[in-house]
C-alpha positions as CSV (number, residue, x, y, z in Angstrom):
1,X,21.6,10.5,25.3
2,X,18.5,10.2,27.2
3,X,16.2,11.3,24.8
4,X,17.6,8.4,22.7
5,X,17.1,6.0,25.7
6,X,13.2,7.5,26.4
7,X,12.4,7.1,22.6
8,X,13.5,3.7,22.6
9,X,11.4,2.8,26.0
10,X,8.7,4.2,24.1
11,X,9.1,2.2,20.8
12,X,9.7,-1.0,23.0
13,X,6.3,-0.3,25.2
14,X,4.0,0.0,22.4
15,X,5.2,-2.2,20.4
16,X,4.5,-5.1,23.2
17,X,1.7,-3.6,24.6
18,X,0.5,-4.1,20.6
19,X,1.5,-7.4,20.6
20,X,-0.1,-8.4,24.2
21,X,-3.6,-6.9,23.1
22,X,-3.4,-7.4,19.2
23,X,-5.3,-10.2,18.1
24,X,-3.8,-13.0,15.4
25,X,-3.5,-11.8,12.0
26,X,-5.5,-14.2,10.1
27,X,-4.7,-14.7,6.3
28,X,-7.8,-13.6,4.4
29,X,-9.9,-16.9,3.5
30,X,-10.5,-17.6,-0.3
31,X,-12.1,-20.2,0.5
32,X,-15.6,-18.9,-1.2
33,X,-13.7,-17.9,-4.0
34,X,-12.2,-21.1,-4.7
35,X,-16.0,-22.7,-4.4
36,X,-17.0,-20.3,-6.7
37,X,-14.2,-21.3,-9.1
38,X,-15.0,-24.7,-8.4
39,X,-18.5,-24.3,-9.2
40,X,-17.7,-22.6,-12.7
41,X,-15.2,-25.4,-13.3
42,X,-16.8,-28.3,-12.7
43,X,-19.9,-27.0,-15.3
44,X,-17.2,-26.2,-18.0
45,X,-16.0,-29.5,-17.4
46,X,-19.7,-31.2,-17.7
47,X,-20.5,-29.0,-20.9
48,X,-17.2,-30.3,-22.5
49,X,-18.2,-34.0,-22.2
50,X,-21.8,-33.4,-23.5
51,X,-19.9,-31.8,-26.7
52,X,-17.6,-34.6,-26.8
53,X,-21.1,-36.5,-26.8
54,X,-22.8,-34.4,-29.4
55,X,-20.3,-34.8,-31.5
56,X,-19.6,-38.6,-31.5
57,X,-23.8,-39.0,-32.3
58,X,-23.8,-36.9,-35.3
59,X,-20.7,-38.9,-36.5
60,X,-22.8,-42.4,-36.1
61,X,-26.5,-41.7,-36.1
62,X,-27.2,-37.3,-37.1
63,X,-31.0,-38.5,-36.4
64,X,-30.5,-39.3,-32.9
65,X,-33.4,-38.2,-30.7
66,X,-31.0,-37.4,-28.2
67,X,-28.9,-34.9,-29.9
68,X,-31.3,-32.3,-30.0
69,X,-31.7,-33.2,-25.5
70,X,-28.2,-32.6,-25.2
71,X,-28.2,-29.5,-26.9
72,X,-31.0,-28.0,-25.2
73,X,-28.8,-29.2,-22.1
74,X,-25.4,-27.7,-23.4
75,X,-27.0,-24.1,-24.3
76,X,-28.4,-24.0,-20.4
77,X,-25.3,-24.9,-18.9
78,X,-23.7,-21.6,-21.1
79,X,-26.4,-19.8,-19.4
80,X,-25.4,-21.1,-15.9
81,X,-22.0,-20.5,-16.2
82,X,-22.2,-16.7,-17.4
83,X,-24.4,-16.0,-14.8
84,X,-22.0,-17.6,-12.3
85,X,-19.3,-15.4,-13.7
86,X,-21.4,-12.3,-13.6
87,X,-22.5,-12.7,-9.6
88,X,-19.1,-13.4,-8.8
89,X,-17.8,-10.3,-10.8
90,X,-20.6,-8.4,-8.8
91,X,-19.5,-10.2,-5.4
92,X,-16.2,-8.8,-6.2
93,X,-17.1,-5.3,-7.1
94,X,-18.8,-5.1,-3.9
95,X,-16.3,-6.5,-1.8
96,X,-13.9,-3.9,-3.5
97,X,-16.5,-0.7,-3.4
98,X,-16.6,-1.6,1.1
99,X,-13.0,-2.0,0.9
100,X,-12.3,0.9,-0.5
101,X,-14.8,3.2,1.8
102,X,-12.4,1.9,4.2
103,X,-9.4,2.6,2.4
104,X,-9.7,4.6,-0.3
105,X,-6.4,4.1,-1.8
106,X,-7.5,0.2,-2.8
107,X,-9.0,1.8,-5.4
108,X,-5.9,2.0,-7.8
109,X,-4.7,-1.5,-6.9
110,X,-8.4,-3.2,-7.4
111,X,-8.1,-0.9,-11.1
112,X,-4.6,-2.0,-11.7
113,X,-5.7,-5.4,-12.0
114,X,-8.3,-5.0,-14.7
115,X,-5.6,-3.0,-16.1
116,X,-5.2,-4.1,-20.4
117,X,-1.6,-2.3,-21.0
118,X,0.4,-2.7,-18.5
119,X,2.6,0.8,-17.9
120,X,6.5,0.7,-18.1
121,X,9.4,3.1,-18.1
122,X,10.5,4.0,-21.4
123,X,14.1,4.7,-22.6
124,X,15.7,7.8,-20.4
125,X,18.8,9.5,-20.8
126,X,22.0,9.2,-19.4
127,X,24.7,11.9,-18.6
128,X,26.0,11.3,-21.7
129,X,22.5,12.2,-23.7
130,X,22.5,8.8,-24.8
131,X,19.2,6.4,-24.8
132,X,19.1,4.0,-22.7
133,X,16.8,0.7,-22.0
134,X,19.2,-0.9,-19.6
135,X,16.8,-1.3,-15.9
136,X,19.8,-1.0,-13.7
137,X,20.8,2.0,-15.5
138,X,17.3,3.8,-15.5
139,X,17.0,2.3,-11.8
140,X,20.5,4.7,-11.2
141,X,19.0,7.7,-13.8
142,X,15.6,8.0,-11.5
143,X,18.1,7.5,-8.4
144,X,20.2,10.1,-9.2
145,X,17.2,12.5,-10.1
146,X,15.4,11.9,-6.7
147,X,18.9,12.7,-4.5
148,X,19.0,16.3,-6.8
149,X,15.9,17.5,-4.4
150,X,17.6,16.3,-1.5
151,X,20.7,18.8,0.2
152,X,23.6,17.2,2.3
153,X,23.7,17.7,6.0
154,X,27.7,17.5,5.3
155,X,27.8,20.4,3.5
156,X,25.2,22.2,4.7
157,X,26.3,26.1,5.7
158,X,24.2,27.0,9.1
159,X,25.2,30.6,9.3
160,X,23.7,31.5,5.5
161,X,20.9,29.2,6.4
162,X,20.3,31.3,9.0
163,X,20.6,34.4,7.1
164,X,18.3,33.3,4.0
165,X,15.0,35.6,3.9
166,X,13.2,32.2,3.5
167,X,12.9,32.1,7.5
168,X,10.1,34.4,8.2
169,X,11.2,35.3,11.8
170,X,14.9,35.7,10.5
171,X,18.5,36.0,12.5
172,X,17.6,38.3,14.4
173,X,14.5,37.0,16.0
174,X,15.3,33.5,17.0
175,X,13.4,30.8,18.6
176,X,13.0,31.9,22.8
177,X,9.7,30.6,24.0
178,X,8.3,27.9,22.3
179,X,5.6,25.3,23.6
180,X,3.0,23.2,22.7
181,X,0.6,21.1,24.7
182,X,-0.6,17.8,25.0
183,X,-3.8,18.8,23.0
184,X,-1.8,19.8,19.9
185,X,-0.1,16.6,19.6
186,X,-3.3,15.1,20.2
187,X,-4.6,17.0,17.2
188,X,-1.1,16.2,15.2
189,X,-1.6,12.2,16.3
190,X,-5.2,12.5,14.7
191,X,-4.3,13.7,11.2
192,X,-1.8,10.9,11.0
193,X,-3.1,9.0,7.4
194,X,-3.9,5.1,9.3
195,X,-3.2,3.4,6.3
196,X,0.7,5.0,5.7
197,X,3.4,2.8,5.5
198,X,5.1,2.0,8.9
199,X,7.9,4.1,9.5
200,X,11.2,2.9,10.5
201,X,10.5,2.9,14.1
202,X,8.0,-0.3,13.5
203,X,5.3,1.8,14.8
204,X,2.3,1.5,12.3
205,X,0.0,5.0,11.9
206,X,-2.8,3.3,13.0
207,X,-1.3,2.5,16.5
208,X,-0.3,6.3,17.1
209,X,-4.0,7.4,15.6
210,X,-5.9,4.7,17.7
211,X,-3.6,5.4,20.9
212,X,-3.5,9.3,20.7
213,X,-4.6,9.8,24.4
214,X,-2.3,7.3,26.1
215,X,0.9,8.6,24.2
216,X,0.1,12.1,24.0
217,X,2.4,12.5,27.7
218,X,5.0,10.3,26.7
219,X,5.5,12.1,23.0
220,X,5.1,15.5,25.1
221,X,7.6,14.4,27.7
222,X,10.3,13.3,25.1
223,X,9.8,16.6,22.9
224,X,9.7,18.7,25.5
225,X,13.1,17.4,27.0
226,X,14.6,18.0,23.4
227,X,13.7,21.1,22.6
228,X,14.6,22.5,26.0
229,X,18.2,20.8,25.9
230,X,18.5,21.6,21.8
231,X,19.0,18.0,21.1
232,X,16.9,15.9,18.7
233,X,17.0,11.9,19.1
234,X,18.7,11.3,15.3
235,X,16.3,8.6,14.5
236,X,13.6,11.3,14.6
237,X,15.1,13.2,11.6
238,X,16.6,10.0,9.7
239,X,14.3,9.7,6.5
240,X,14.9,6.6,4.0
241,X,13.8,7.3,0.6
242,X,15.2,4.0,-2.2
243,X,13.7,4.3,-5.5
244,X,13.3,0.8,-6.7
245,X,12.4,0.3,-10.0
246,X,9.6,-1.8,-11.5
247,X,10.1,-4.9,-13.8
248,X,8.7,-4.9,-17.2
């Protein structure tokens, strides 16, 4: 219909307008990173040939004069190299405590990687009461739990829908005047979470958040048209929910 047709037109606007204004996506640079590494590296490297060194003296003169040099040389390299390791662990920690005022939900990934057990599913039970370990049957298990919450459009009954006591304004007061403004979608744009996943529209959260103004007449226009004709683009209700499961 044209509701489908407008929605579209929207989708395919923003998303090249985006792409028009959107600077390159750069990959992030690890390139200090690598230097650090490189840094740490290069003086394990150094301290394992003065070792090497150490040890081939005491094997054919223990009274070398230089042995005690190269120790005193050895034991400040140790030094060096912790303190590297500490000031790039504290680099880190700081890049990760401003990433995370940005994004709070870093957090758990940043923690995750510091993480000593790693956490798995254990055995579940079947239909059959039976432990299992298989993955592709506890993948089917959690599956089949998930689509319990869910009911079937299919078999859905409208009339004892409409009947059930949980509507609060019930048969016999149905919807006649409803309407909203541009301002309350404006307000319903700005509690959009930025960092939720993209929909299936392609549109990311941060796009609808950062654009609230420019698409609140658009988004008004197409909802308005719907609700006054009692049709609902399809794509607007469609929701895609795939528990995958985790390897071990």
């Amino acid at each position: 219909g044209e509701s489908e047709q407008y929605l579209e037109l929207i989708k395919l606007t923003v998303l090249q307008i985006t792409l028009l204004h959107s600077p390159c996506c750069k990959a992030p640079s690890d390139h200090l990173q690598r230097r650090n590494n490189n840094v740490v590296t290069a003086m394990k490297r150094k301290r394992r040939k003065l070792n090497a060194r150490i040890c081939a003296l005491q094997e054919k003169n223990p009274q070398s004069r230089n042995i005690p040099k190269l120790t005193e040389e050895v034991n400040l390299l140790v030094y060096n190299i912790q303190s590297e390791i500490t000031n790039n662990l504290s680099r880190r920690e700081e890049k990760a405590v401003a990433t995370i005022r940005r994004n709070p939900k870093y957090f758990f990934s940043y923690a995750k990687r510091f993480q000593k057990t790693k956490s798995t599913i254990p055995v579940l039970r079947n239909a059959s009461n039976e432990l299992t370990s298989d993955p592709k049957s506890k993948a089917e298990i959690l599956q089949t739990q998930y689509q319990k919450v869910f009911s079937d459009p299919a078999k859905a009954d409208i009339s004892a829908c409409l009947q059930s006591n949980g509507l609060p304004q019930g048969i016999s007061t149905p919807f006649i005047d409803f309407s909203f403004s541009k301002e309350d979608i404006i307000s319903a744009l700005q509690e959009l979470d930025t960092y939720s996943a993209c929909p299936d529209d392609d549109v990311p959260a941060r796009i609808l958040t950062s654009c609230k103004d420019e698409l609140a007449v658009p988004l008004h226009i197409l909802w308005s048209d719907s609700l006054a004709n009692g049709f609902i683009p399809p794509v607007l209700k469609a929701q895609f929910i795939t528990p995958v499961y985790k390897k071990d």
